[in-house]
N, C-alpha and C positions, 0 to 999 in steps of 0.2 A: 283467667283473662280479666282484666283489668274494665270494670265497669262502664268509664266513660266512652272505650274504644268497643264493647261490647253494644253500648246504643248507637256507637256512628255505626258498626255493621250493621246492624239495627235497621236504622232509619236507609241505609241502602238497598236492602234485600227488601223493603217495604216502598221504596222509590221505584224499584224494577217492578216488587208485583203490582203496586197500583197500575203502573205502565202497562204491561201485558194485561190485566184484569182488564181494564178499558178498553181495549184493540179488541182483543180476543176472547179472552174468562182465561180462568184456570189461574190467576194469578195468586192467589192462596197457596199454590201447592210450588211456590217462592217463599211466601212468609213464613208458614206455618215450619216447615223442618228447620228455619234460619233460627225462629222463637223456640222452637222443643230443644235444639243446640245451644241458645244461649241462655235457658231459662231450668239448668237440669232441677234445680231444686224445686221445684213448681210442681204443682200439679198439672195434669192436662186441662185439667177444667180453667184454671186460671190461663193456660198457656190459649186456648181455643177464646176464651171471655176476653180475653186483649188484645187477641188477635181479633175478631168480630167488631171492639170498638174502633178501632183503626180502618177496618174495611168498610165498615158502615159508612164514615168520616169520607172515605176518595168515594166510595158508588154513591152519595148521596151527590157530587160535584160533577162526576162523569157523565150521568144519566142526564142533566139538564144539557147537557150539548148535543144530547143524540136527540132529543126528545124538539128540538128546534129543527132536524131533519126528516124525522118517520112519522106515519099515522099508526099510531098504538090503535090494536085491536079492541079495543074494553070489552066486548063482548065474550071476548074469550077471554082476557087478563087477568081481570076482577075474581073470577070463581078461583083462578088458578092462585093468587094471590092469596086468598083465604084458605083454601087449601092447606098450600105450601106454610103458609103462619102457623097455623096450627101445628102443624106434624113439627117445623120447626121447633115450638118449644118444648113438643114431647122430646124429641130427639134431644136439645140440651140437657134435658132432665136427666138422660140416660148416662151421661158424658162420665159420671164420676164411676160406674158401675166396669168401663173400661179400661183392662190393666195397663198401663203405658207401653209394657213393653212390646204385647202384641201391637198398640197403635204406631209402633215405629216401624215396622214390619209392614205394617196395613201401608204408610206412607211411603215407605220406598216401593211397594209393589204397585201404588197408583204413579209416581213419579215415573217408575218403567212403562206402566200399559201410558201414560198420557204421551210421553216421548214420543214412542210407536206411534200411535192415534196421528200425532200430532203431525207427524212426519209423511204419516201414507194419505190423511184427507188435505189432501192440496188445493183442492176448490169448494170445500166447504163455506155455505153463504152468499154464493158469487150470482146467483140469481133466485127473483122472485116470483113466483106464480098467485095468484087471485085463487084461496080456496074459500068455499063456504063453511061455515062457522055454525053449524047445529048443535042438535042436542048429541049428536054420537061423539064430535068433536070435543064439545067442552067437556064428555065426563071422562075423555080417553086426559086431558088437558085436566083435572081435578086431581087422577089418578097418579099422572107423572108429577103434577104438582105435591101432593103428600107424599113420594118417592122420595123425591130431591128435595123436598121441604125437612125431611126427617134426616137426611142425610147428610144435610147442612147444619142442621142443630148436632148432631151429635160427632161429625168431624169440618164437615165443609171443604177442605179444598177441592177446587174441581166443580165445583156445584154451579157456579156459572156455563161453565163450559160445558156441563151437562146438558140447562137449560138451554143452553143456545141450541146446541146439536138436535134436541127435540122440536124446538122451534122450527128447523131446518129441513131436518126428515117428517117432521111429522102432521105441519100444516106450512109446507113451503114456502118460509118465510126467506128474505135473502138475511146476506149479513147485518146492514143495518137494522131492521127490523128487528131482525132475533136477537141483536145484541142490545138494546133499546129494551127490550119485551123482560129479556134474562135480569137486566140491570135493578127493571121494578121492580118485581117478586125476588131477587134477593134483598131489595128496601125490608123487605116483610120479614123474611127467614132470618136477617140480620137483626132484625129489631123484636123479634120473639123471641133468639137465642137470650137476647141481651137480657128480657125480663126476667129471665130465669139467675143468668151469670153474675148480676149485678143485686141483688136482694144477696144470693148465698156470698157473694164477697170474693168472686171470681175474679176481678178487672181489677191490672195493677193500672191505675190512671196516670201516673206521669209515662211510662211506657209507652202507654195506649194512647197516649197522648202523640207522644215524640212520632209514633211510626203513623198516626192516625194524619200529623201532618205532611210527615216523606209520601204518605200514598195518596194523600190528594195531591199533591204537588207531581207524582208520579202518571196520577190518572188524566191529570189536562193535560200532562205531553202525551199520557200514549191515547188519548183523542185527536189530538191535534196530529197526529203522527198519522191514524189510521186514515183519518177524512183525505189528507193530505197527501200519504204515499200508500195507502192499502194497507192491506193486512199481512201479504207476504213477507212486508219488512218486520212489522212485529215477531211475525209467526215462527225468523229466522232466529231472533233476538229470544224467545222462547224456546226453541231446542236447545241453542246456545246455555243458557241456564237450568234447564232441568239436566240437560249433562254432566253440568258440575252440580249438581244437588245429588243427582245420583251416584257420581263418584262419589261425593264427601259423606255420603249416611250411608254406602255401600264399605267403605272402610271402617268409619264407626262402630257397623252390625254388625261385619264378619271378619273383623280383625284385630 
């Protein structure tokens, strides 16, 4: 494929994830199989390090529009934030130890479970309850933070949309809230990955560059989109493309 048409797909599939990242999360698991398809000669570590500067780049844009809407817990965020930092950059470290071929496997079989997910939680975030915020909370809240802190450093997609979902379930936050709350603590898990990817020479930077600006440019429409028509609309726009993600690496895998 022909370079220059290889970064406009590029900059597309990373216009849509910032979009859905922003609305919803999960929007990683748009980029990351669009970068594994157009980047075969890479490594994962490189292909995850470029993908992570790009994302960093829309949730560092995103998050200031939510954060003009919600009152952030800090009481709880903060521990969760450091947590998740951590295990984040244990988890990149881990990144090169993983053979690619099984991570294409690992991706299409989250691309199916997200689909599903995506498809059967239809009122996921649609309302907020007032819970108190103690010592049981923040360490259940430390614990999922180094779950999904580690699990972002060493694949990431989805990792939002994890956060949000515990946000949700697990100190009943509604959607803005938990998408607000998800958007910080991947600041951190993003920016741990990075110290690891960028010393060993992970990050192709004009790349990282190109999609880093499709996904900001991505992430203020799909704000603008969510505040403004909900998340339904997104949420449709999101099966819509994991379908075709999962056709296109389901014929790749098995045929």
């Amino acid at each position: 494929m022909n370079s220059d048409i290889t970064l406009v797909a590029l900059g597309v599939f990373a216009f849509c994830g910032g979009l859905i990242d922003a609305a919803v999360g999960g929007g990683g698991l748009v980029q990351i199989p669009a970068l594994i398809h157009a980047l075969p000669n890479f490594s994962l570590a490189t292909v995850f390090g470029t993908n992570k500067l790009a994302v960093l780049l829309g949730n560092s844009f995103s998050i200031s529009s939510y954060l003009k809407r919600v009152r952030i817990v800090w009481k709880l965020i903060l521990p969760i934030m450091v947590s998740s930092f951590v295990f984040s950059f244990v988890g990149a470290s881990s990144v090169a130890l993983i053979p690619r071929a099984i991570m294409e496997y690992i991706v299409f079989f989250i691309l199916v479970v997200m689909a599903v997910y995506t498809f059967v939680k239809k009122d996921l975030g649609r309302s907020h309850l007032e819970t108190r915020i103690g010592t049981r909370e923040i360490l259940l809240g430390v614990i999922l933070g180094g779950f999904i802190g580690f699990y972002d450093g060493v694949f990431g997609p989805g990792s939002g949309s994890l956060l949000l979902f515990s946000f949700v379930k697990c100190f009943r936050f509604d959607f803005l809230n938990a998408s607000a709350s998800a958007k910080l603590i991947n600041l951190g898990t993003f920016s741990a990955a990075l110290l690891f990817f960028i010393p060993s020479g992970h990050v192709l930077w004009i790349i990282g560059g190109v999609i880093g600006i499709c996904n900001i440019a991505g992430a203020i429409t799909g704000v603008f989109l969510a505040l403004r028509y909900g998340s339904g609309f997104i949420r449709i726009f999101f099966l819509i493309l994991l379908l075709f993600l999962i056709g296109r690496m389901g014929f790749s895998i098995f045929f």
